[in-house]
Residue, then its C-alpha position, 0 to 999 in steps of 0.5 A: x467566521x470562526x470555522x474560516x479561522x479555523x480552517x485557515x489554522x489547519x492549512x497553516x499547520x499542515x503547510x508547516x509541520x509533518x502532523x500527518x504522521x501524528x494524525x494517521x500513525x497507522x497509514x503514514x510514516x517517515x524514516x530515514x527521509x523516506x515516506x511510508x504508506x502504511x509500511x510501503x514505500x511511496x517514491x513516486x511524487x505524485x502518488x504521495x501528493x494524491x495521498x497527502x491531499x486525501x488526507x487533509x481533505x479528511x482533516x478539513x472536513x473533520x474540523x467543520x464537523x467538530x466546530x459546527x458540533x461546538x458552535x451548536x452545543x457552546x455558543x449558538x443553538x440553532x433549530x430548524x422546523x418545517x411546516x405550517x404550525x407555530x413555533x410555540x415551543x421553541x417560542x417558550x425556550x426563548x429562541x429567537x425565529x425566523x421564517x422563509x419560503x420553502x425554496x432553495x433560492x431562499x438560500x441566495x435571496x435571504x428573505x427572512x420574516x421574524x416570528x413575533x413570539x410575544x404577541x397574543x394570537x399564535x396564529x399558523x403560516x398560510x403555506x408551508x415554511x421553513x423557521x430557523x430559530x436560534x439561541x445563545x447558549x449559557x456558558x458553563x465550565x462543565x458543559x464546555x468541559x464535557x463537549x470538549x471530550x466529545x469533540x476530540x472523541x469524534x475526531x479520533x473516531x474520523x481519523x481512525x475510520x478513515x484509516x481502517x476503511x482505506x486499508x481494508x479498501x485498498x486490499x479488497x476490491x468489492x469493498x472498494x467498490x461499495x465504496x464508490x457505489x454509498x458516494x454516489x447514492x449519498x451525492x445523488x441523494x443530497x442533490x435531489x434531496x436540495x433541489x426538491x425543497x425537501x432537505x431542511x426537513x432531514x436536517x434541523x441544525x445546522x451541524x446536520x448540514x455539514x454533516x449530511x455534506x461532509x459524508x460524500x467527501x469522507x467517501x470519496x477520500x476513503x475510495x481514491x486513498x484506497x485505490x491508490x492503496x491497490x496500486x502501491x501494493x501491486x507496483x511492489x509485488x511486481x518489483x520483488x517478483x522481478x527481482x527474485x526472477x533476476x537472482x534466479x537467472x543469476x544462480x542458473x547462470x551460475x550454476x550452467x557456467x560451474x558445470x561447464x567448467x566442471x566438464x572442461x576439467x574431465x574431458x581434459x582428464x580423459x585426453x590428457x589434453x589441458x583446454x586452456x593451453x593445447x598441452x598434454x597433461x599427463x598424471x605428474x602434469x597440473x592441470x591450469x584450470x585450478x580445481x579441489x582435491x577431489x577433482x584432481x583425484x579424478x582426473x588422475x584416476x580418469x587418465x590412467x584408465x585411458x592409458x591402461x585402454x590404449x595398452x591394451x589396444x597396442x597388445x591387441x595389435x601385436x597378438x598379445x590377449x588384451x587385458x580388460x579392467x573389471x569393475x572391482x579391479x584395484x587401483x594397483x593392476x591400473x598403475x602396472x597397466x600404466x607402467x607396461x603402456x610406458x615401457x611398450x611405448x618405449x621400446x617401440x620408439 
């Protein structure tokens, strides 16, 4: 009844405040109406469910250990021994014990005989059986005090295995899989062990129960939140490897339509001829594709080499010993050059 309340508390509770972020600092996180997984941003609503859900699961079964730990150590001892042999000791601490048959259908039929343990005789059971013996246990304020410690002290120790072995499942994929391997040797090994009649030998309490029962859950949480983990970090790895390829294309494109330009620009210094218009562009002519200095200053220079060349083409015509620019050459004999090209082409007009 108590452990029911509880759990009835904790779903109220985990229905009704964000106390995840509270419980898990390290994998949850919520900023600016965002949800965070261990620094990742989940968009995805299912995914963030299939991880809340893990995460209450590990809350829930957290609770039933800690309150079957309380219940054991505060308010009822129970004890558990299988055998043929009188419960003596447990008869001289004062419990009170129950005997059953060796048989899991024990558990639906609850066929329990009392054990007299004031009688003279002690005598063994004919077969063997399983005696529960139970106890209230004497309230004392330091007592409680100190279980109390100890519960939250487990607690703490679920919550943050819980979060160190998602992250380093989530990162590495042979521990994720060792993982999954204990959950179902532990799942097997609890069946088998139920089935065969032999597991109230292993666990004599009631609280080695729930803790033999809440291993495989603690497992199977630890490995779905971890390969949800894997796939989060995979998404967005993917994400910003797409988004770098895009700014690269970007800048590529960028840069080819920068040297396009560029190109446009001297070949219409070498013409003369503007792309954007068809009109000649001579030296005192601006150019419409806007440009710095520097280009500016290089076209010139590129157009009139082109019309010192022509000059000497035309003196080359007419006889006359064309005259060829050599490389160290100034800037002054290209001017004249272009001058005398201008004067020819006007006397022969």
């Amino acid at each position: 009844m108590t452990m029911c309340l509880g759990l009835v508390v904790v779903e109220f509770t985990l229905n009704r405040f964000p106390v995840l972020t509270v419980l898990f600092p390290g994998m949850f996180a919520i900023r600016e109406r965002r949800f965070y997984f261990f620094d990742v941003e989940v968009v995805d609503i299912a995914i963030g469910t299939k991880l809340r859900d893990n995460a209450r699961m590990i809350v829930r079964a957290t609770l039933c250990v800690v309150l079957s730990y309380l219940w054991q150590h505060c308010v009822l001892s129970t004890e558990q021994v299988v055998g043929t042999n009188f419960p003596e000791n447990q008869c001289l601490d004062g419990q009170d014990c129950f005997a059953s048959e060796l048989h899991f259908l024990t558990v639906f039929k609850r066929q329990h005989e009392a054990v007299n343990c004031s009688s003279e005789e002690k005598p063994d059971f004919p077969s063997k059986m399983v005696v529960s013996c139970i106890k209230f246990v004497k309230p004392v304020a330091s007592t409680w005090l100190m279980h109390l410690a100890i519960a939250h002290s487990v607690t703490q120790l679920n919550l943050k295995v819980f979060e160190i072995l998602v992250w380093v499942a989530g990162n590495s994929t042979v521990v994720r899989r060792g993982i999954f391997v204990l959950m179902c040797i532990s799942v097997v090994l609890v069946i088998a062990l139920f089935f065969s009649g032999v597991l109230a030998e292993f666990n004599a309490s009631w609280l080695s129960f729930v803790m033999t029962f809440s291993l495989p859950i603690f497992l199977h949480s630890v490995y779905r939140s971890g390969k949800v983990l894997q796939q989060v970090t995979r998404e967005v790895s993917q994400k910003i490897a797409h988004q770098v390829e895009e700014h690269m294309e970007e800048a590529l494109a960028g840069f080819d339509m920068q040297t396009g330009a560029d190109d446009d620009l001297i070949v219409s210094g070498m013409s003369g001829v503007s792309p954007s218009s068809g009109r000649l562009a001579g030296p005192n002519v601006p150019l419409e594709p806007r440009a710095s200095r520097s280009q500016l200053s290089q076209l010139a220079l590129g157009a009139r080499k082109a019309g010192s060349r022509v000059a000497n083409a035309l003196r080359g015509s007419k006889g006359q010993a064309p005259t060829t620019s050599q490389p160290g050459s100034s800037l002054a004999s290209e001017d004249d050059d272009y001058d005398n090209s201008q004067a020819l082409d006007g006397s022969r007009t």
